[in-house]
C-alpha positions in Angstrom: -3.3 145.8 43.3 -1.6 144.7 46.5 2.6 145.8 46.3 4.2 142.8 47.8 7.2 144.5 47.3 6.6 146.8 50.7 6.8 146.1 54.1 4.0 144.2 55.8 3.0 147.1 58.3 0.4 147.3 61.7 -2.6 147.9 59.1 -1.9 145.1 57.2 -1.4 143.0 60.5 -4.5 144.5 62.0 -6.7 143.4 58.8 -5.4 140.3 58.9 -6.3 140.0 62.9 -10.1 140.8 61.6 -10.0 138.2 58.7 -9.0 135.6 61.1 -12.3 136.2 63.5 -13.8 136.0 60.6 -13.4 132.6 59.6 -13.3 131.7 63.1 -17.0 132.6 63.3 -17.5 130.6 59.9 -16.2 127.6 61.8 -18.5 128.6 64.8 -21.2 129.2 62.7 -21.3 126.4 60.2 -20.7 124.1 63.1 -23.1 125.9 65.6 -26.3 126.3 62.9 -26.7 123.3 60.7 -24.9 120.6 62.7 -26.4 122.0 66.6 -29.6 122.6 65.5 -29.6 119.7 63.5 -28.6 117.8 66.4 -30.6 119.3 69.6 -33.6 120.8 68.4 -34.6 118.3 65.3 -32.5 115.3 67.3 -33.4 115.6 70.9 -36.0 117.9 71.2 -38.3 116.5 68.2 -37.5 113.2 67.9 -35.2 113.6 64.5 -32.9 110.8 64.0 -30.5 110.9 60.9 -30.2 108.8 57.6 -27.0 107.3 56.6 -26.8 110.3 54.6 -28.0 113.1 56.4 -24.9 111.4 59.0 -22.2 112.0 56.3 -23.7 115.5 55.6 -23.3 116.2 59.2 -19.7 114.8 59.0 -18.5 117.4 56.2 -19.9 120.2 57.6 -18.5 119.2 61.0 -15.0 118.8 59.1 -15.7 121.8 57.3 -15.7 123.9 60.5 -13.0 122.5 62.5 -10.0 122.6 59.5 -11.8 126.9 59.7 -11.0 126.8 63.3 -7.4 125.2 62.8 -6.9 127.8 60.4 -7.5 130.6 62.7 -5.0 128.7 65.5 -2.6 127.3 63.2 -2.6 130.5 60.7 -3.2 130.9 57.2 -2.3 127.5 55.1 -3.1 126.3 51.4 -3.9 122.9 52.7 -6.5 124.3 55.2 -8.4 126.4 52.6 -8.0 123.0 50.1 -9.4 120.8 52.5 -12.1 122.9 53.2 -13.2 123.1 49.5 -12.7 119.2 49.1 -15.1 118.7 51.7 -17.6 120.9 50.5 -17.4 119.2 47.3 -17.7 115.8 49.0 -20.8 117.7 51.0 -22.4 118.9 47.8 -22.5 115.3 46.1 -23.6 113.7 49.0 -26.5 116.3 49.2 -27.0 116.0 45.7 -27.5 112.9 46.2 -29.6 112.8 48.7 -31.6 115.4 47.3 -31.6 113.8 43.9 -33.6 111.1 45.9 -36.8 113.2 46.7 -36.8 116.4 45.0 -39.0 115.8 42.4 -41.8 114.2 44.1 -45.5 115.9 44.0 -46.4 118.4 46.5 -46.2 118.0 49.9 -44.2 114.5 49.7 -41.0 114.4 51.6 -38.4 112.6 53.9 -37.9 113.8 57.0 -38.6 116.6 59.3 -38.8 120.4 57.5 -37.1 124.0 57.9 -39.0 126.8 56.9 -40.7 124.5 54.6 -37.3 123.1 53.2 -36.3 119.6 54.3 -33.3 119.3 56.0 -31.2 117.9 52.3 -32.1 120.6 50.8 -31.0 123.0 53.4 -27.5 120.3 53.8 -27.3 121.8 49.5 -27.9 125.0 51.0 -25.1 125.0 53.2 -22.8 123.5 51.4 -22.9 126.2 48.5 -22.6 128.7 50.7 -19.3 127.0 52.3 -17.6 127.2 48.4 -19.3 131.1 47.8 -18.5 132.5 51.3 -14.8 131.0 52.2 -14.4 132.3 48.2 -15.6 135.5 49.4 -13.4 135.5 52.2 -9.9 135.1 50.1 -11.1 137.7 47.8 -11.0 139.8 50.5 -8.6 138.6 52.7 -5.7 140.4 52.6 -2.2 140.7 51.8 -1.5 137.0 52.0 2.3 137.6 53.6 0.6 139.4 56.6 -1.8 136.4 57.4 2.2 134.8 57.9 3.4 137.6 59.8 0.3 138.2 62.1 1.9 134.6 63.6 4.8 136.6 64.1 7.3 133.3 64.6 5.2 131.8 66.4 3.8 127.6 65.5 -0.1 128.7 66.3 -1.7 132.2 66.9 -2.7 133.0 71.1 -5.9 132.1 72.0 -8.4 134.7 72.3 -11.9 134.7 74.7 -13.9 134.2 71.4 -11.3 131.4 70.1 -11.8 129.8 73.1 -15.4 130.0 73.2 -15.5 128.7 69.8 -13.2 126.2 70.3 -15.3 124.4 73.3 -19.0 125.2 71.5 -17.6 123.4 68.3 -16.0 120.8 70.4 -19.5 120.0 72.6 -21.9 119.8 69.2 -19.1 117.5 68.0 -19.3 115.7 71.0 -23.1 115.6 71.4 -23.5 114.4 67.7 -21.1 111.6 68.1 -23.1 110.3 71.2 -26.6 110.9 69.2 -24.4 108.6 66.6 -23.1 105.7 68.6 -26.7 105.6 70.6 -29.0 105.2 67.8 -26.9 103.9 65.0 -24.3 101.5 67.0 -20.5 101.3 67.1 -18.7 99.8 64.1 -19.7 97.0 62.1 -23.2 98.5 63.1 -24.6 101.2 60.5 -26.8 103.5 60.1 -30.2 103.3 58.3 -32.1 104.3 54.9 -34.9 105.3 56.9 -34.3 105.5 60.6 -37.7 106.1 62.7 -37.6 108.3 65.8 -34.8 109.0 68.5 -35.7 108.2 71.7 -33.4 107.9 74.7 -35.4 104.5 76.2 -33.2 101.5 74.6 -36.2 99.3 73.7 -37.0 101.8 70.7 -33.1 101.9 69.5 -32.6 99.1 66.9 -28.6 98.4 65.9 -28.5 97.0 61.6 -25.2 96.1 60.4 -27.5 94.9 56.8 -26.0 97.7 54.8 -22.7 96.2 54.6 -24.0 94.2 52.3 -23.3 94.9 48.8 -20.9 97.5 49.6 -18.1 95.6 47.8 -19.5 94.8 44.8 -18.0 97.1 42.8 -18.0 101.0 42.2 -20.9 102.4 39.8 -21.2 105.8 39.1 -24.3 105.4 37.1 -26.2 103.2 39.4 -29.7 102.2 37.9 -29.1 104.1 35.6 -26.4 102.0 33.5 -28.7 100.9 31.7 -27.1 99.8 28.5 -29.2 100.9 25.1 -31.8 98.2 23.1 -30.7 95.4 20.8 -31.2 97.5 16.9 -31.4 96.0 13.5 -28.3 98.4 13.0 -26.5 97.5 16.2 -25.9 94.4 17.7 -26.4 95.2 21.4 -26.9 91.5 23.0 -23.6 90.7 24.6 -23.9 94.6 26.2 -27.2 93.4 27.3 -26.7 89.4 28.5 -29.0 88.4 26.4 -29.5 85.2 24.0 -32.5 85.6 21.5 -34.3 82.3 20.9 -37.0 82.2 18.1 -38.6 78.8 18.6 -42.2 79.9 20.0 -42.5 76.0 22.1 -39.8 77.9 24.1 -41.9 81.2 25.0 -42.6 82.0 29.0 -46.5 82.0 28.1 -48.1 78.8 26.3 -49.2 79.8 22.7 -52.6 79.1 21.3 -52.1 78.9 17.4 -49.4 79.7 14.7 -49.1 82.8 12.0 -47.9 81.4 8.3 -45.9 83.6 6.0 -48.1 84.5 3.2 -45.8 86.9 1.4 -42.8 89.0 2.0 -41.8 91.4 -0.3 -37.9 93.7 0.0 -37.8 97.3 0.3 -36.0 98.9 -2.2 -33.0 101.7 -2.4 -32.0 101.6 1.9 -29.0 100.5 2.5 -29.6 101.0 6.4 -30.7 98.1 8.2 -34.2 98.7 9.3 -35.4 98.7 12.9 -39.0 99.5 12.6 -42.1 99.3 10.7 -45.6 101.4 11.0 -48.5 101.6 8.0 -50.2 105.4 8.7 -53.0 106.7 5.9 -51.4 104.2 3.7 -47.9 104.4 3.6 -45.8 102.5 5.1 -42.9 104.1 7.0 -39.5 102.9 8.2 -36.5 104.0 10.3 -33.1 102.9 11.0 -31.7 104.8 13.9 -32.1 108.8 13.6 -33.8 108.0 10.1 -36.7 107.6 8.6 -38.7 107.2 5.4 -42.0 107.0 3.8 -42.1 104.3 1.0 -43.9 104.5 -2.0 -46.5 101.3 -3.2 -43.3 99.6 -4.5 -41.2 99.9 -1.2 -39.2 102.5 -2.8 -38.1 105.6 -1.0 -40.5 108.7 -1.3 -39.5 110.4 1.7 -36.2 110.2 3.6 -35.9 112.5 7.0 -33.2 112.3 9.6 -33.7 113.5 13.0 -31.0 115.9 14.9 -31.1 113.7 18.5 -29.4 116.2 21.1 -31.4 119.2 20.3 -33.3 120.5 23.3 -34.9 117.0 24.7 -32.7 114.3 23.4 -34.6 111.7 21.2 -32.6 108.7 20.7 -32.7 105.6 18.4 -36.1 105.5 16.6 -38.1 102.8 17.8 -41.8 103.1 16.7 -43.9 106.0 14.4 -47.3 106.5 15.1 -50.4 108.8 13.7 -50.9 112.0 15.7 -53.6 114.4 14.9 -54.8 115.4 11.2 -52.1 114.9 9.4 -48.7 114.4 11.7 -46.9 111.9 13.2 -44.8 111.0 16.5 -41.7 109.1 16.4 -40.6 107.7 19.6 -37.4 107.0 21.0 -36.2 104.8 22.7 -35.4 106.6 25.8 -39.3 107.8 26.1 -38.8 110.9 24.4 -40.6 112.3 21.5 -40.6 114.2 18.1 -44.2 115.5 16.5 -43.8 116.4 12.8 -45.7 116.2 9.7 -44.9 116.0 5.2 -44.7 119.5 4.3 -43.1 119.9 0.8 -42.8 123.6 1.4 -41.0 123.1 4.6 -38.9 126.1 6.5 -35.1 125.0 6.1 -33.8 127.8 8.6 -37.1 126.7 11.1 -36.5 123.2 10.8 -32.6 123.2 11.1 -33.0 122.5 14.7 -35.0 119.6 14.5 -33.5 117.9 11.4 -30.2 117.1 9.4 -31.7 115.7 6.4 -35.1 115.8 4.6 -36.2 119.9 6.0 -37.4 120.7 2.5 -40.0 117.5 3.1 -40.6 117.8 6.7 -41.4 120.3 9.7 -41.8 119.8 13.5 -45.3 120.0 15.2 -46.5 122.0 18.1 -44.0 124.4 19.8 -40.2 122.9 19.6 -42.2 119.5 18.9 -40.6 117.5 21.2 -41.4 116.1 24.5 -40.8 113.7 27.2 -42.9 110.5 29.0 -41.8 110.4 32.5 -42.7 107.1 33.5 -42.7 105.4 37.2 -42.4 101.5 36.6 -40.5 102.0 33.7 -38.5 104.7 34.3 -35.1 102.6 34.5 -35.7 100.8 31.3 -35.8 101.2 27.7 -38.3 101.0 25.1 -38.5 99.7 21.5 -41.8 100.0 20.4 -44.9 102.7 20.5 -48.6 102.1 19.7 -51.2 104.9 19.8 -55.6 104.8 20.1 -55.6 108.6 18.9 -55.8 109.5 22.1 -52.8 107.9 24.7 -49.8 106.8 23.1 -48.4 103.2 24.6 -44.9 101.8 25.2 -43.9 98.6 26.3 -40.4 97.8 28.3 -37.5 95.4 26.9 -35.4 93.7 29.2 -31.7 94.4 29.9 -28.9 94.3 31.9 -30.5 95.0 35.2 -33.6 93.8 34.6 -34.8 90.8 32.6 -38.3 90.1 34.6 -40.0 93.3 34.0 -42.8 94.4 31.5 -44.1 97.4 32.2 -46.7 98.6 29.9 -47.1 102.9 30.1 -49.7 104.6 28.7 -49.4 108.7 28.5 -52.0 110.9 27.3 -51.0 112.7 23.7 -52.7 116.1 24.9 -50.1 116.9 27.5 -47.6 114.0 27.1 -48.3 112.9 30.6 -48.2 109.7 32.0 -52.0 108.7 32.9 -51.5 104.4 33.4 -48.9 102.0 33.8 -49.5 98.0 34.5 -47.8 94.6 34.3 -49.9 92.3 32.1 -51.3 89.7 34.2 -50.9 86.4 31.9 -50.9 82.4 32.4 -46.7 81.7 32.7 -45.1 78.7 32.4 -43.7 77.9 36.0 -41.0 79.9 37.0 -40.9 82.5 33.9 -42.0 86.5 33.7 -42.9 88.4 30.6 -40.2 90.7 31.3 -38.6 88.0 28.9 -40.4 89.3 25.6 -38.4 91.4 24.0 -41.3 93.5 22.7 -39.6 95.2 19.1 -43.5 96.0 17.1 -46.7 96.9 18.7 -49.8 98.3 17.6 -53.3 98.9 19.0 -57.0 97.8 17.6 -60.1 97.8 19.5 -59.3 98.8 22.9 -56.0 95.6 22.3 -52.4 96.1 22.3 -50.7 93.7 19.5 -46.8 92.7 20.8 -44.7 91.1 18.5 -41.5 89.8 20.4 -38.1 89.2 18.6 -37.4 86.8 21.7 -39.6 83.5 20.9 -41.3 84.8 17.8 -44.5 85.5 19.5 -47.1 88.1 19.0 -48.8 89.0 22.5 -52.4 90.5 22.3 -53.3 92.4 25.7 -56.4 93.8 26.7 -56.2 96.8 27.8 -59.2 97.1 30.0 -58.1 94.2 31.9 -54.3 94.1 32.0 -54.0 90.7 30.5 -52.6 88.3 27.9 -55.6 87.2 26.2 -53.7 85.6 23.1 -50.4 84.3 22.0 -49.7 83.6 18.5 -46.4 81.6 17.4 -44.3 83.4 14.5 -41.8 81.0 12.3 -38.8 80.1 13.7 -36.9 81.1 10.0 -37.4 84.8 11.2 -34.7 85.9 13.3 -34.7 89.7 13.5 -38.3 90.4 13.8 -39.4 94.4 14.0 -42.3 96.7 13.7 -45.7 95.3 13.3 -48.6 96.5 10.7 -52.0 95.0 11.5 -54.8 94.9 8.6 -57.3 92.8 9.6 -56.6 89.1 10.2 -53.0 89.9 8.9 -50.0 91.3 10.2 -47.1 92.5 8.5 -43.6 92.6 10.3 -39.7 93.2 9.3 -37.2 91.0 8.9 -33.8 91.7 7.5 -35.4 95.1 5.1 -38.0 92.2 4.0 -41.9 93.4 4.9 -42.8 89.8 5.7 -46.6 89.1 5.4 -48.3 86.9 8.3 -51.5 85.0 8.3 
C-alpha cells in the first residue's frame, strides 16, 4: 500500500513520467487504429463511406483519444479520466446499438465492409470495451497519484516531448482527414448523414447531400422504440385505453363483408373460478381454461378438476396465457402471449422439488415436458407484436397477431414447427376488404385448426375468420351476436363452435 505520508521522490516522478507516455500512446493508438484505418484504408482506399452511426462511433473514439492526449499535456485530472469513461459509455450504446441492428442475422449477412471477418460495429464494441478495461488498467497501475501532480512541477501543462509532438499532429491530421471525409460525403449542417450510405468517391456526381433524417427527431424520447409495445387486451385486465383501441361487436361493422350469422344454441357457466377467464381449448375431452399464469382442466360439469399456475420469469419468460393446445401423446403447450412456450402434461405423481421451477401451484398434478420445457417462436413479421391465440395440426403450431399501439393494420399469421420450435411460415391473409380497411383490425382472441383451415374468432366485430392455409386467404366470415362482448377461446366440434364470454362457455350454431 502506497504511504502518502512520504515524500514524493525521483522514482515516483520517474514512474509517473512512464505512465504519462503511456496514455499518450492510448490516445495515439485509439485515434491512429480504429479511426485512421477506418478512415484511409476502408474510406479512401476501398470505397467505405460511414452510417450515421458508424460517424458517432468515430466521434467517441476520436474524443476518447484527444481528452488521453490533454491528459498527458495538461497532467493528471479527475475530469479527464471521467470524460473519457462517459464517452466510452456513450461509445458502447451507440455500438450496441448498432450492433443490436445486425448481429443476429444468418450467416454471412452483414452491413458494411469487414475486418478479419468482423464488421466494422462489432470491432467499434471491440474498442470501446477495451477503452473502459485498459484506461482501468492504467489507474490500477498508475502510481502514486500526488506524483502525477508533482511531475508538473508548478507548471499549467507538462513540456512537450518529440513523441507528444508527434502524437499531437498524427491525431490532429486523422481528425482533420475524417472531418473532410464528413463534410464531403455527408454535407455541412442541416445536411445529415445516411442509414445506408453507398460508396465514397471523390467525383461530386456520386455524392448525394439528405437532410430527410431530421424528420422525426423531435417527436419525443423512447427508450424502447418498437419495442413499447404495450401487452394484449385480457379478460382479467382491461388494456384498451394502453392500447387506443375501441372494441365494436356489431359484425355489419367488420373490415371484411360476412357471409352468414352463428346463433347461440346454449351457454352453460363454469363453476368454482373466481378468475375471469381469458381462454378456452377442448383437448381429449376436457375442456381447459386459463386466466393469466393459470390454468385448469374442468370436469363434465365445468367444475374445477385440475388447477396449475405457471412460474413466468423462470429461464424463458412465458407471459399471460393466451391459448393451450395438444402436443404429442399425452401433453400440452400453453402459449404466451409474448411467443414463448411451456410443454407439460397431468401427472398425479408429479416431482414437487423437479417441478418447483416451472410451477407455483398444481406440482402434485402437473410436470413440464422435454428438457426445461420451455421455448421460444422467434418470428420475422410478427416479431414486434403480440399474440393472443395458438392453434396446432399436430405438427406446426400457429399464432395470429392482435393489433396495438404501434400497429393496428397488421395480421401476421406464423406458423413454427413443434419438432424444433422453429419458425417455418409466416403470411398476411389475402381477403376481400371493405375499401380502405386491413385485417390487422381483428382482434384475433380464439383460434383453432381443422382440415388444413385456421378458425379466428375476433372479440373486435364478433366475427369468426376461416383461412385456408394452403392459399393464404379468407375463405369465410361468420357474424357472432352482438350481446357477446368479451369473446375468447374457441372449441370447434363439427358445425359448432363453442366460445367464452364473461366465465360462460357459450354454444354457437
Amino acid at each position: 500500500m502506497t504511504d502518502y505520508s512520504q515524500p514524493v521522490s525521483a522514482s515516483d516522478l520517474g514512474k509517473a513520467k512512464t505512465w504519462y507516455d503511456i496514455v499518450c500512446w492510448g490516445g495515439l493508438l485509439i485515434v491512429l487504429l480504429p479511426v485512421g484505418i477506418a478512415n484511409v484504408i476502408l474510406g479512401y482506399m476501398m470505397g467505405d463511406s460511414p452510417c450515421t452511426l458508424c460517424w458517432g462511433q468515430r466521434e467517441e473514439m476520436a474524443f476518447i483519444g484527444v481528452v488521453a492526449l490533454f491528459m498527458v499535456r495538461y497532467g493528471f485530472k479527475p475530469k479527464y479520466l471521467a470524460m473519457m469513461l462517459v464517452m466510452a459509455g456513450v461509445g458502447l450504446y451507440s455500438s450496441f446499438r448498432h450492433l443490436g441492428n445486425h448481429a443476429a442475422r444468418d450467416v454471412g449477412q452483414g452491413f458494411g465492409l469487414e475486418i478479419l471477418g468482423l464488421h466494422t460495429q462489432m470491432w467499434a464494441e471491440i474498442v470501446f470495451w477495451c477503452v473502459v478495461v485498459l484506461f482501468g488498467l492504467a489507474c490500477f497501475l498508475a502510481p502514486r497519484f500526488d506524483a502525477l501532480i508533482a511531475e508538473l512541477k508548478g507548471r499549467p501543462f507538462r513540456p512537450m516531448t518529440g513523441f507528444m509532438k508527434w502524437s499531437f499532429g498524427i491525431v490532429a491530421a486523422i481528425i482533420a482527414s475524417n472531418a473532410f471525409q464528413a463534410a464531403w460525403t455527408t454535407g455541412l449542417p442541416p445536411y445529415w448523414g445516411q442509414g445506408d450510405p453507398w460508396r465514397f468517391s471523390f467525383n461530386p456526381k456520386y455524392v448525394t447531400w439528405s437532410a430527410d433524417s431530421w424528420q422525426g427527431m423531435w417527436g419525443g424520447i423512447n427508450f424502447l422504440g418498437k419495442r413499447d409495445v404495450k401487452e394484449p387486451d385480457f379478460a382479467y385486465r382491461d388494456n384498451t385505453a394502453k392500447l387506443g383501441l375501441t372494441f365494436k361487436h356489431d359484425a355489419a361493422d367488420a373490415p371484411v363483408p360476412v357471409n352468414g350469422m352463428l346463433a347461440i344454441a346454449g351457454e352453460r357457466k363454469v363453476q368454482g373460478i373466481d378468475a375471469k377467464l381469458n381462454t378456452l381449448s377442448k383437448i381429449r375431452g376436457e375442456y381447459v381454461v386459463t386466466s393469466k399464469y393459470d390454468f385448469w382442466f374442468l370436469n363434465d360439469d365445468l367444475t374445477p378438476k385440475i388447477h396449475a399456475s405457471m412460474d413466468p420469469w423462470f429461464s424463458a419468460n412465458v407471459l399471460d396465457i393466451v391459448g393451450v393446445t395438444a402436443y404429442k401423446d399425452d401433453a400440452y403447450v400453453i402459449m404466451g402471449s409474448n411467443k414463448t412456450i411451456l410443454r407439460f402434461r397431468q401427472n398425479s405423481k408429479a416431482d414437487d422439488v423437479r417441478e418447483w421451477a416451472n410451477f407455483t401451484a398444481g406440482r402434485d398434478a402437473v410436470e413440464h415436458v422435454g428438457g426445461l420445457g420451455r421455448s421460444r417462436i422467434d418470428t420475422e413479421r410478427a416479431k414486434f407484436s403480440y399474440v393472443h391465440s395458438s392453434a396446432t395440426d399436430g405438427r406446426y403450431i400457429y399464432t395470429a397477431t392482435v393489433p396495438d399501439n404501434k400497429n393496428k393494420k397488421k395480421f401476421v399469421i406464423s406458423k413454427a414447427m413443434q419438432k424444433d420450435w422453429t419458425l417455418s411460415a409466416e403470411f398476411e391473409p389475402e381477403a376481400n376488404l371493405k375499401e380502405g380497411r386491413t385485417l390487422g383490425e381483428l382482434y384475433v382472441t380464439g383460434m383453432v385448426y381443422e382440415a388444413g383451415k385456421l378458425y379466428c374468432v375476433s372479440k373486435n366485430y364478433n366475427v369468426l375468420v376461416t383461412i385456408d392455409v394452403a392459399s393464404e386467404a379468407v375463405t369465410d366470415v361468420k357474424a357472432l351476436p352482438a350481446e357477446l362482448t368479451d369473446i375468447r377461446g374457441l372449441v370447434k366440434d363439427g358445425d359448432t363452435f363453442e366460445v367464452i364470454d364473461g366465465n360462460r362457455i357459450v354454444t354457437l350454431n
